[in-house]
N, C-alpha and C positions, 0 to 999 in steps of 0.2 A: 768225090763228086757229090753235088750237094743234089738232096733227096728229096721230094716235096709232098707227103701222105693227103691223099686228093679226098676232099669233104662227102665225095659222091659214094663211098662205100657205107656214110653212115645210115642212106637210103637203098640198100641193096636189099633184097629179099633171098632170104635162106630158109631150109627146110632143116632145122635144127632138133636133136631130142635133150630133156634137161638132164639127163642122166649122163649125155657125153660132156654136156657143158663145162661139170664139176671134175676136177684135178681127180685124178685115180689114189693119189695118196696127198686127198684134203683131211683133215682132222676130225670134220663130220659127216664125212664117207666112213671114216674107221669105228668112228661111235656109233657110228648109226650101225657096222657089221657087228661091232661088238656086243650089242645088248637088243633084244627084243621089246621095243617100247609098249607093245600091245599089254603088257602084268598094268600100266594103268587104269587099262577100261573096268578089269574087275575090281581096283580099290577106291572107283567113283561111281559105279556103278546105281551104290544106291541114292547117290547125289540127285541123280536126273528122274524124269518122268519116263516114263517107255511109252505114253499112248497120248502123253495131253501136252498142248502147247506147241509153239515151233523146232522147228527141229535146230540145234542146237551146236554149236562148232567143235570141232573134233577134239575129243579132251587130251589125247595126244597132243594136236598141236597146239594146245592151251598152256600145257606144261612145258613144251619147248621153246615157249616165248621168253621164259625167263632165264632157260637155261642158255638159251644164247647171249640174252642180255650180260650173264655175270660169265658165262665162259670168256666172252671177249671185253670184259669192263665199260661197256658201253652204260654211262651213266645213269637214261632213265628211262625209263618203256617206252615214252614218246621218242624219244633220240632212236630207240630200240628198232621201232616200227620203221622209221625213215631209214635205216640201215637194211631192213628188211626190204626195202621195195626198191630198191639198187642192187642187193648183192643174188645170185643167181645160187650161188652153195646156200646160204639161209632160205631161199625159198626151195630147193630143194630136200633140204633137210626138213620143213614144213611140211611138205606133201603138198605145193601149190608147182602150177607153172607159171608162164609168164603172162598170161591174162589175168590170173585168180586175184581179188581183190581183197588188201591185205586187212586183217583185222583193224579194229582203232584201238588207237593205246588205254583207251581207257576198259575194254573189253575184259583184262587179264581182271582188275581191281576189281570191278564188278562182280564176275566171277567168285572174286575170291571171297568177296564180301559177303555173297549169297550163300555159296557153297563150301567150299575151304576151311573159311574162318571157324576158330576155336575144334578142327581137328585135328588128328596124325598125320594129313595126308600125307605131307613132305617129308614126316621122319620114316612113316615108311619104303617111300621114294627110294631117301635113302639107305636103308636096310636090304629092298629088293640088289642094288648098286651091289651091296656089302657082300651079298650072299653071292654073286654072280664071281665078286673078287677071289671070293674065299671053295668056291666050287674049283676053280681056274689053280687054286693050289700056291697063291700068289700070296694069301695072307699067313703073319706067322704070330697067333696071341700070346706066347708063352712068356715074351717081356712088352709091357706096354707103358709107354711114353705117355705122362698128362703133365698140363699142362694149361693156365689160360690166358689169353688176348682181351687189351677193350677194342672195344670201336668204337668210337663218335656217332654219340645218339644226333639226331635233328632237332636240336633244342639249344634255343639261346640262352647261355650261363645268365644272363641278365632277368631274363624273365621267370623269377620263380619264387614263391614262397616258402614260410619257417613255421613249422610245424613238428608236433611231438608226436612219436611213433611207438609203441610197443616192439620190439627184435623179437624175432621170431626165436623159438626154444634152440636148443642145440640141437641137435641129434642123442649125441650123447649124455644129457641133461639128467633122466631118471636114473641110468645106472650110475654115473657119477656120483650124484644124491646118498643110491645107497649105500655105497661105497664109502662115502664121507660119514655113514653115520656109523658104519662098523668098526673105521677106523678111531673115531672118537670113542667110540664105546668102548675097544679094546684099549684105549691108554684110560681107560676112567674120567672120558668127558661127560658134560650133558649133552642132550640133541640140542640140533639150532634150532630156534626159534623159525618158524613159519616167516617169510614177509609176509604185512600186513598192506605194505602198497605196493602195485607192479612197480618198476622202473619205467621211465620214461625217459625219449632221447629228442636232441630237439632236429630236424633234420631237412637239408635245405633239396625242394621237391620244384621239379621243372611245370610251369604252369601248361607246356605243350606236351610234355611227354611223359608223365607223370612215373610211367614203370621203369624209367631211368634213374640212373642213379649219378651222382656228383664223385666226379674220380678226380682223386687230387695228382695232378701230371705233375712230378718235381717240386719243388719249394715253392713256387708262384702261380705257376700256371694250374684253373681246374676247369671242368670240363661236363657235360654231361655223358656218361657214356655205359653201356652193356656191357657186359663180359661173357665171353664165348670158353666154355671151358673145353676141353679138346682130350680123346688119346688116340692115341696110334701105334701103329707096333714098326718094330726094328727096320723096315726097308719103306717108312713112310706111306703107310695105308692109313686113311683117317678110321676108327672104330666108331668112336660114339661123341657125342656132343650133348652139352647143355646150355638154357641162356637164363643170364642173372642181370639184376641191374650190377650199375660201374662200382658202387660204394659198400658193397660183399667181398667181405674178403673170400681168400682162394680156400680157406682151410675150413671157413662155414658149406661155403658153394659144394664142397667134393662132397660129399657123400650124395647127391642125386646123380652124380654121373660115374658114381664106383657101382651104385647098385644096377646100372645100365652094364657097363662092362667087367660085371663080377660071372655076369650070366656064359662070359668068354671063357671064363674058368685060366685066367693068366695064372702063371707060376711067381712074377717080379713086375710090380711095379714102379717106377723112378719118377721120382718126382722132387722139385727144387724147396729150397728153403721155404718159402712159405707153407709149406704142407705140413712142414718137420713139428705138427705137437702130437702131446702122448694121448692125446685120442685118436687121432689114425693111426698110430703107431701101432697103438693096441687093438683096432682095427682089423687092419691087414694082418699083422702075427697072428691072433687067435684067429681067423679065415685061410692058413697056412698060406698065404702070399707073403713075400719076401719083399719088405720096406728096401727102395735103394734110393737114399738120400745124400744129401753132400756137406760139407761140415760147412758150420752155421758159427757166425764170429761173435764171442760171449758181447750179449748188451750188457757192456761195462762200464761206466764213467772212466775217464782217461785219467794215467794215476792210482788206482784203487788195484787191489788184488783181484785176480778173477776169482767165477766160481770153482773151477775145477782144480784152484792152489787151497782150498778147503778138501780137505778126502771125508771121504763117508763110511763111519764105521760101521756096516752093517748088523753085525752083532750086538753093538751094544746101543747104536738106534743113538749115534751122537757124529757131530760134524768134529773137526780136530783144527784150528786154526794156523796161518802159517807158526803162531808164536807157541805153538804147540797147547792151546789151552780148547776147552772143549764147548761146544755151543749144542745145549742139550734140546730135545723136542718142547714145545710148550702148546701148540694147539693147531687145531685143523681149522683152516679155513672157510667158507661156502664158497670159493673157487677150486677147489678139494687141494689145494699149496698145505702142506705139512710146515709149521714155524717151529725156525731151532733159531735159539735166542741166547746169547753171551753172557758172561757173567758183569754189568758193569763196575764191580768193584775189582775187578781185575784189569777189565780194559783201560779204567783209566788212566794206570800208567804204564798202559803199554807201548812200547818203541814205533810200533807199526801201528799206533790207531788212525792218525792220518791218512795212512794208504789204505785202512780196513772199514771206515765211519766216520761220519761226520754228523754223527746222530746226537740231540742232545740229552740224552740220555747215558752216552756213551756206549749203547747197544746194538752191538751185529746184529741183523737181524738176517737168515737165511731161509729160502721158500724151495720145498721138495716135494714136486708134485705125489700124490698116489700110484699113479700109471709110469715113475719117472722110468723104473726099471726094463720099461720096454721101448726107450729113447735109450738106453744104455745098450739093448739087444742091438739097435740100428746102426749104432755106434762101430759095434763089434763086428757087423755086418761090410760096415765100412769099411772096414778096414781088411779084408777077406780080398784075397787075391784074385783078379779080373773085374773086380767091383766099378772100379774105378774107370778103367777103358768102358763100360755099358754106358757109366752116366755121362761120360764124355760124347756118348752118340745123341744125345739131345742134342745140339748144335745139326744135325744132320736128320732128323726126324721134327718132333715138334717145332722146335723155333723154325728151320725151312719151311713145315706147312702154313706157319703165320704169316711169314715175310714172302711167300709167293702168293697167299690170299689177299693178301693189301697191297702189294705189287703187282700181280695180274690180276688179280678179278674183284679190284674196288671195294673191298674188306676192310678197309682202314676207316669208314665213316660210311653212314644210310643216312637214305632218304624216306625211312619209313615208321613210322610212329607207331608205338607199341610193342610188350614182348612178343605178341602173335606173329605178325608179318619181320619180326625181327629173325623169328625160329625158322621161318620160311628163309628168309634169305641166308642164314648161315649155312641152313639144311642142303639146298639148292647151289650153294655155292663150293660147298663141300661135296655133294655128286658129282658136281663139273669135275673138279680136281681127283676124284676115282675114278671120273670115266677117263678123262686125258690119260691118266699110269694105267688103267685098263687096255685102254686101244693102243697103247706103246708096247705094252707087255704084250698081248695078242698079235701085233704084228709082229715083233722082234721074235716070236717064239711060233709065227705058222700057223695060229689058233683063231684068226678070221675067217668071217664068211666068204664064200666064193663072188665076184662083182658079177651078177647079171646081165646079159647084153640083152639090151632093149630091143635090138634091131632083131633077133629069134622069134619074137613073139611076132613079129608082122611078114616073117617070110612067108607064108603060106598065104597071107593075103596080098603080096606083090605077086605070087607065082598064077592066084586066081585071076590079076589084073592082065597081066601079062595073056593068059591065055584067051579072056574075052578081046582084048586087043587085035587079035591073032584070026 
């Protein structure tokens, strides 16, 4: 029978409350049982005036502007706001009803711009988020997943200048230094020379976003882009975050986000080939963490012997060639590479020079780092039974947390300029994703707030009605 929905109910008058409006098991019914948003008002606190000026919008719903935005990938705080003023669960989760008159999109920036800018707010956001997880008995630090993502900065590859830059020191730069000079010292070298001129690199800088960095995407394709470094632990809790420009490697970038999550006191951290040199290595061992790394394919020339068909006599402090002839130490590097160097009056009639050199000198020449012995401990670590099923769970912890922040909540590219509001959006976007496994895990486990019925609060004023009535 065919049904025809009559236009006159869109004019009916109802006495509706916003609290029945919203689904009993909506997503931001659960977050909202799950966490007490009020821990903001005391870390903006001293953002605001208390006696001077107009009175000012709820900083609460200030911060849940954005959090909406990137919970549901809504592209940009204008888009954000128009979605606000149709949907009935977002203005509930606001604290407005259906008269209250919604912020302007430009309200949030402002804000930020005034008050926000250049502090912690957001990373403590989310720290409050972390502690709330970790209270609930949900987090587990003893192995932790790192790991990093770029994003697409907002900057056109086209527009930018070539410029020379000073690189910033290692980390590990001093003790290396002295390391290099002990080891010289004890084979009877001289110290290196001092440089007498920095280095300088030449380096191509976006004229829009200048804290970005140029990430070369594949053989063709580059890009401006950040890098969000990430870890988490075993059942996919995000821990800690840091933000780089795109053109930092992953093995400079770590050490600001280990010294975040060293304070977690992990037992094993895993982490993928690019981490794999003997300054983390030697890192984490001396900090009694347990390096779990994955085997790394010798950078070889195709054709040529690997390194490791050379053995290393340790005793006598010489390399042993496949052709059985010896390539003895000859000096330390200012990259701290130990050089063991062939005899060429032997190689050059040797059967395998071909596949060993192509040098014209006819000299092996072989590089051992100082630190190498604690990429050997890794190694051995490696190979230690269950090792291997751990780092297998990357594909199930970190790389999931990147492919559902750039699949649900618009993580694969910003609209925002600067590392500042870049730290905000990772910060923010990475809450979202603790609150949703928060408010899953609290419900599935019984650990929600009770839903308040609005209609209790007004019985006692229908009962006074009723009996004036009377």
């Amino acid at each position: 029978m065919l049904t025809k929905n009559p236009s006159k109910k869109r004019k009916q008058v109802h006495l509706l409350c916003m609290d029945e409006m919203v689904p009993k098991d909506h997503l931001l019914r659960d977050i909202e049982r799950s966490i007490d948003f009020s821990f903001i008002y005391d870390l903006v606190e001293e953002k605001y005036s208390l006696d001077k000026g107009r009175p000012s919008l709820d900083p609460v719903m200030l911060i849940k502007l954005p959090l909406i935005q990137y919970m549901y990938a809504v592209k940009s705080m204008r888009q954000t706001i128009k979605e606000i003023e149709v949907n009935v669960a977002y203005r509930w989760f606001l604290g407005l009803d259906m008269h209250d008159k919604v912020p302007h999109f430009g309200t949030f920036s402002k804000n930020y711009t005034r008050r926000f800018k250049g502090t912690d707010l957001f990373e403590q956001i989310f720290k409050k988020i972390l502690e709330e997880c970790i209270r609930c008995g949900f987090v587990d630090t003893n192995t932790l997943y790192v790991d990093a993502t770029h994003i697409k900065a907002h900057a056109n590859k086209k527009k930018n200048i070539k410029d020379e830059v000073i690189d910033e020191a290692l980390f590990y730069e001093e003790e290396l230094k002295k390391e290099i000079e002990e080891d010289r010292k004890s084979n009877g070298k001289k110290p290196l020379k001092e440089k007498k001129n920095v280095k300088k690199k030449l380096k191509t800088i976006s004229k829009i976003d200048k804290e970005s960095g140029l990430f070369h995407k594949g053989e063709h394709k580059q890009v401006f882009a950040y890098t969000a470094q990430t870890a988490c632990d075993k059942n996919g809790w995000i821990i800690d975050y840091t933000i780089h420009p795109g053109n930092e490697h992953d093995s400079r970038t770590f050490i600001d986000l280990y010294r975040k999550i060293k304070k977690k006191d992990p037992k094993s951290i895993v982490l993928d080939a690019g981490y794999k040199t003997p300054a983390i290595a030697k890192l984490l061992i001396e900090d009694n963490i347990t390096p779990i790394f994955p085997y790394k394919r010798p950078m070889t020339k195709k054709g040529f012997f690997k390194k490791h068909e050379y053995v290393y006599d340790e005793y006598y402090d010489i390399y042993i060639c496949p052709n059985n002839k010896t390539l003895k130490y000859s000096t330390t590097n200012r990259d701290g590479y130990r050089e063991y160097k062939s005899d060429k009056r032997k190689c050059i009639n040797c059967p395998y020079l071909q596949k060993c050199t192509h040098s014209k000198n006819h000299t092996k020449l072989i590089l051992r780092h100082i630190w190498e012995k604690y990429i050997n401990i890794c190694e051995d670590i490696r190979h230690t039974r269950g090792i291997k099923e751990i780092y297998k769970k990357r594909k199930e912890t970190i790389e999931r947390i990147f492919g559902s922040a750039k699949e649900n909540h618009s993580m694969r590219y910003t609209n925002q300029i600067g590392k500042g509001p870049m730290n905000m959006k990772v910060g923010l976007t990475y809450v979202c994703m603790n609150l949703k496994k928060l408010a899953k895990m609290k419900r599935k486990r019984g650990l929600l707030a009770p839903i308040s019925n609005p209609f209790l609060q007004i019985l006692p004023y229908i009962s006074k009605l009723q009996i004036n009535l009377q």
